[in-house]
N, C-alpha and C positions, 0 to 999 in steps of 0.2 A: 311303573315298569321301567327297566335298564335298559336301554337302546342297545345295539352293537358298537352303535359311534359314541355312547356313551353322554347321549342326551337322557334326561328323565321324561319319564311318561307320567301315568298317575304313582301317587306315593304307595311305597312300600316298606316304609319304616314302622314296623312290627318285631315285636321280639324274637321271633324265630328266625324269620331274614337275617338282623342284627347278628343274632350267634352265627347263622349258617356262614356268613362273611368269615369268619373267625377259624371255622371251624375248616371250609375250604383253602384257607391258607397253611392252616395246617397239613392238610390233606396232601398239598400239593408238595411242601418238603419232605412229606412219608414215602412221595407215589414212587420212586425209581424203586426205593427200598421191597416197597409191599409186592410191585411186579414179578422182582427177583424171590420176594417168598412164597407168592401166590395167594396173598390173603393181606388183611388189611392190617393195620399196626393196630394191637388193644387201645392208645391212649386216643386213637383217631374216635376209634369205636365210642370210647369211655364220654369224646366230646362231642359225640354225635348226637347219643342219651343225653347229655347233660345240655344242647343245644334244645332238645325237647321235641323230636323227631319222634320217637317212639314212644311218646303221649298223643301224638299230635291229634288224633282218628279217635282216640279213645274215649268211652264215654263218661260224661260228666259224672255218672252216677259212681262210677269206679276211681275218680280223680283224675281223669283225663280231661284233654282243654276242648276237644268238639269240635276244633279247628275248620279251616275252610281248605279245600282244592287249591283254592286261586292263591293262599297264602302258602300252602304245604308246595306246592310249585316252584314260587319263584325262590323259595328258599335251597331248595334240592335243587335247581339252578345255579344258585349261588357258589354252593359244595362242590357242584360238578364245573365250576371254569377254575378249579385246581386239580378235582381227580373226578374224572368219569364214574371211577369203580367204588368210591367211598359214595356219590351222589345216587348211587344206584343200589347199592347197600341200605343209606337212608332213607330213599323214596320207598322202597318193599316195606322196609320194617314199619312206618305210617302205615300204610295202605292195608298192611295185614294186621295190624293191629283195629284196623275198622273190619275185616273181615273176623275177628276174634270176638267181635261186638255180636256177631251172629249165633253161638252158642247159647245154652240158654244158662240162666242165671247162676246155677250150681259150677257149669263151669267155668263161665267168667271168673268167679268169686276165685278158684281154683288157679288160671293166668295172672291174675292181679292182684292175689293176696299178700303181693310185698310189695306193691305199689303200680301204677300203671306204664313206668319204665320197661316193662319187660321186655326184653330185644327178643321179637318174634321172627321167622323163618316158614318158607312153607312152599308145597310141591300141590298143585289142584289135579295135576294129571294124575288119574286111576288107579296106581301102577300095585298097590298093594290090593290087600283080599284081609277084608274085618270080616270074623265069623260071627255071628249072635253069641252069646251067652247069657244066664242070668245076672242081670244090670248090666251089660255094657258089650262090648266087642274083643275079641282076642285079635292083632293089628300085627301082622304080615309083609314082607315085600322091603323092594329097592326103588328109590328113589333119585334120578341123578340132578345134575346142575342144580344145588339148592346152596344159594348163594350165600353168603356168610354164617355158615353152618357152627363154621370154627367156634363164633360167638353168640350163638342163640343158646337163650334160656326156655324156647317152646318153639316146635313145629306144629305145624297144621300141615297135617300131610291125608291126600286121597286116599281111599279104596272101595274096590265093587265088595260089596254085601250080596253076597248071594240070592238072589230072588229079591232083589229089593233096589238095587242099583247103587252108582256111588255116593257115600258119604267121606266126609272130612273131620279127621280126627286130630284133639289137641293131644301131645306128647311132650312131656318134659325132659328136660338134659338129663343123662345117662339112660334114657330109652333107647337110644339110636346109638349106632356103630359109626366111623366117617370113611369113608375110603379117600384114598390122595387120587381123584382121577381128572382133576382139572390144571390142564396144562395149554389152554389158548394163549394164542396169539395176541388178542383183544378183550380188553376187561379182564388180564390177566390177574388183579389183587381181587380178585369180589369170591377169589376162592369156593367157587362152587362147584364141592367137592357130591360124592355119590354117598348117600345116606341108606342105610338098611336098619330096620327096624324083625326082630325074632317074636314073636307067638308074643309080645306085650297085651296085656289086657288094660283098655280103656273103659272109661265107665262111660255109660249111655249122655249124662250129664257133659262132657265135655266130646260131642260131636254133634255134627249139623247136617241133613241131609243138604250135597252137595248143590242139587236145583236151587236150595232156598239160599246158600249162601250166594249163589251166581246172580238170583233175579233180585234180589236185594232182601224176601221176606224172610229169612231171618231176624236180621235186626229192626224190622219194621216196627216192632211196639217198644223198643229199648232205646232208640234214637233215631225216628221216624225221617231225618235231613240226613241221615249218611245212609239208609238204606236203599242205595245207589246200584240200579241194575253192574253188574262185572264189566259188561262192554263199555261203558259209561266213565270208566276210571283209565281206560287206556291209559292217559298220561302219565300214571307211575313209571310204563317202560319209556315212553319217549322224553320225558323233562331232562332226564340225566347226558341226553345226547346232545338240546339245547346249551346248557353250562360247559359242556363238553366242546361242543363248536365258538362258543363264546371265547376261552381260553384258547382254544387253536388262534383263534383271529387275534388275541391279544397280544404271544407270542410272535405273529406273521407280522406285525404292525412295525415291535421292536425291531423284527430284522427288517423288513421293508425302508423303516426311515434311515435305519443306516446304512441301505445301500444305498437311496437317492441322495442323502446327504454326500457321499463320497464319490456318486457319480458327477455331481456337480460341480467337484474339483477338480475331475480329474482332466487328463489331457484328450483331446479329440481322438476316438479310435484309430488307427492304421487304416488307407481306403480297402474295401475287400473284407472289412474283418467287421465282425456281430458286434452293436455298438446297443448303449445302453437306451431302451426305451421309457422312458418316464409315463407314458399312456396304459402299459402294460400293468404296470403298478397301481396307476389310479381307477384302470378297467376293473383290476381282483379287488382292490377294495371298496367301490362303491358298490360292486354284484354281490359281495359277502355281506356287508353291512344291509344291505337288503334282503337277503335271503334269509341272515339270522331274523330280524323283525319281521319276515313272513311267516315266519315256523312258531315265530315267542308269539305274534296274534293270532294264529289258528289254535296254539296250546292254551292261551291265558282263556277263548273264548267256550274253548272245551271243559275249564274247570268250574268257568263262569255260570256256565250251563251244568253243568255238577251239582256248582252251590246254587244252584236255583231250585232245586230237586223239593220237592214237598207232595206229596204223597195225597190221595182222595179218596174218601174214607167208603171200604169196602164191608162185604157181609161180617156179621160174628164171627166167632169161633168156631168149629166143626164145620167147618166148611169145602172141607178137602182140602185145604191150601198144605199141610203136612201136619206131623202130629208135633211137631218142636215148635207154631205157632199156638197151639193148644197149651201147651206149658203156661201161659202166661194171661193173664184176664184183659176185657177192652178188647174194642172194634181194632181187626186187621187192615190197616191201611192198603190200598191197591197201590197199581202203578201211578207213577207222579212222571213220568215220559209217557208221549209216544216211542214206539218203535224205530221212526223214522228221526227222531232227534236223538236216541243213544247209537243209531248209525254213522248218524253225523259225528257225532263225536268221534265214535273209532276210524272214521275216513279223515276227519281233520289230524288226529296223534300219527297218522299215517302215512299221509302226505309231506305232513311236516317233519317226521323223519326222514321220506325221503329228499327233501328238500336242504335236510344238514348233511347227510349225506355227499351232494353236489356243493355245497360249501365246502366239506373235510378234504374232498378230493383235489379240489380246489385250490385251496390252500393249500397241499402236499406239493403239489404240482407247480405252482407260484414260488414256494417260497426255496426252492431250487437247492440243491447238491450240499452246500454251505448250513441249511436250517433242515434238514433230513439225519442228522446225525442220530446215533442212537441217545443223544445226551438233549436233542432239543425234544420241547412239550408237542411241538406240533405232530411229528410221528405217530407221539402216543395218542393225544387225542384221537390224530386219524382213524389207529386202528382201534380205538375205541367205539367212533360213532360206528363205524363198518360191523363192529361185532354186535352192537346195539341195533342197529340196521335189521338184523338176522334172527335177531326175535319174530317166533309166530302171529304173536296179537300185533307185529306192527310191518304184516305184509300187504303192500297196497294194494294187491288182487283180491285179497281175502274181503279188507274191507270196502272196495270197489264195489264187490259182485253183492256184500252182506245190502250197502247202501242202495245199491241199484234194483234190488228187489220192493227197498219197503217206498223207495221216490218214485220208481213204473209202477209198481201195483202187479208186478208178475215176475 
């Protein structure tokens, strides 16, 4: 792991880090550009897939690499201490591509029948209404903030089934409509625009009832070690605010040493007048360098805890578990958590957001009138982590009150 001070921890020289390095560089000469268009640049995209992000989750049996949390991390890490909004783009598209692992065979085959690249997208909240029909669903509704929509070749997007509840349906490019409705402040290139989908009909094959994809059995008999309850995976939102605080401090450091370098030439202030503190400097940067490695070990121990996930082997088949784990032969794996350690995890991506959080502001604050410009990184990161911050899955009340239920037992 990469320290803030830029000590090494354990190694993380693996291929995907490797690219993501490469690819965050990149990233970072697009970022002014992408702000102003509201969306990421294709070749950022193009080396994001080609970086091996959008394999990463995927299953071996379809040509994906089966990757680990802890590696898909530190690499969306990497992305994001040049853009926030490309590392947040890349983290989703992994993540939902292990959520696409939860369909059942016919429509995998159907996602990844041009290979396991597919840059996926996807919306879990509700917001649409799938009818029944014979073989499949007729697929309804508006869908907003779905982030790099521009460049998706498949959503997965909700809706309630009448008398049945919600399921998650896969859609291919030219299903969906895009509306231009995304104009923040923060995370302004992740262009997540409002998606509307008209009377498309899906086939039964390429949906998953939504429970199974949340508690992990879906994919339970297809790649039993990423069949990862939803709470579990927190850190897809918060890595990209890590990378993201990373890059602020690295930008705040530049301007920092040259202003103590030139404080220490200059003449003794005027008696009466605000003279330069050298404590002040070294105060923000050893509480940053700290803060960031509180938030990278509460996030590396939540993926670690991810990759640790293996499953105990549960009743047959016809079990009530749903009828998309029937589709398939072999015992249904159960839970591989307790409830009280997937809380854990959404308490620690939580915390340690907010904990970059008080770093970004930090750093805005420190690095003073002079590195605030609209031209310096740190700005952006700031209002990056803040927007990132403002994610639902990474409200620390939410997972305070989730965690404090299953550690009291009431």
């Amino acid at each position: 792991m990469s320290r803030a001070d830029g000590t090494d921890g354990a190694s993380a020289a693996d291929g995907l880090v490797s690219a993501a390095r490469s690819v965050g560089r990149e990233a970072a000469r697009c970022a002014a550009a992408a702000e102003t268009a509201r969306r990421l640049d294709p070749d950022v995209v193009k080396a994001v897939v080609a970086a091996g992000f959008a394999r990463h989750l995927v299953p071996a049996a379809h040509g994906g690499d089966e990757g680990t949390f802890l590696e898909l991390g530190r690499a969306v890490s990497a992305v994001g201490e040049g853009c926030t909004a490309t590392a947040w783009c890349a983290s989703l598209a992994a993540h939902i591509g292990r959520m696409a692992a939860h369909l059942p065979e016919e429509g995998r085959r159907a996602v990844w029948a041009e290979g396991p690249d597919a840059f996926l997208v996807a919306s879990l909240t509700p917001l649409g209404t799938a009818r029944p029909v014979p073989g499949g669903y007729r697929l309804s509704g508006t869908w907003p903030f779905v982030s790099a929509i521009d460049h998706a070749d498949w959503a997965l997007l909700a809706a309630q089934v009448p008398g049945q509840g919600p399921r998650v349906l896969a859609v291919p490019r030219g299903t969906w409509r895009t509306e231009d409705t995304w104009h923040n402040v923060g995370m302004a290139a992740t262009g997540s625009h409002t998606v509307t989908v008209t009377d498309a009909t899906v086939p039964a094959a390429r949906t998953v009832a939504r429970d199974d994809l949340f508690t992990g059995r879906g994919a339970a008999r297809i790649v039993p070690r990423l069949a990862v309850p939803m709470q579990a995976t927190t850190m897809m939102f918060a890595v990209p605010a890590l990378g993201a605080a990373k890059g602020a401090f690295a930008a705040w450091r530049q301007h920092a040493e040259r202003k103590i370098r030139a404080a220490a030439g200059a003449p003794a202030a005027l008696p009466g007048m605000p003279s330069f503190n050298r404590v002040t400097w070294d105060t923000t940067l050893a509480r940053t360098a700290t803060g960031i490695d509180a938030a990278e070990l509460l996030l590396e121990r939540a993926a670690e805890t991810a990759d640790s996930f293996r499953p105990t082997p549960a009743p047959t088949p016809g079990t009530g578990l749903g009828p998309d784990l029937d589709l398939d032969l072999g015992p249904a794996p159960g839970p591989g958590f307790t409830p009280l350690e997937t809380m854990r995890i959404w308490r620690d991506c939580a915390v340690a957001t907010d904990l970059l959080v008080g770093v970004a502001d930090r750093l805005f604050r420190a690095v003073g009138t002079g590195g605030q410009s609209s031209a310096s990184p740190v700005q952006r990161f700031w209002r990056d982590i803040n927007s990132v911050a403002g994610h639902q899955a990474l409200q620390v009340e939410s997972a305070a009150t989730a965690y404090a239920h299953q550690a009291l037992g009431f």
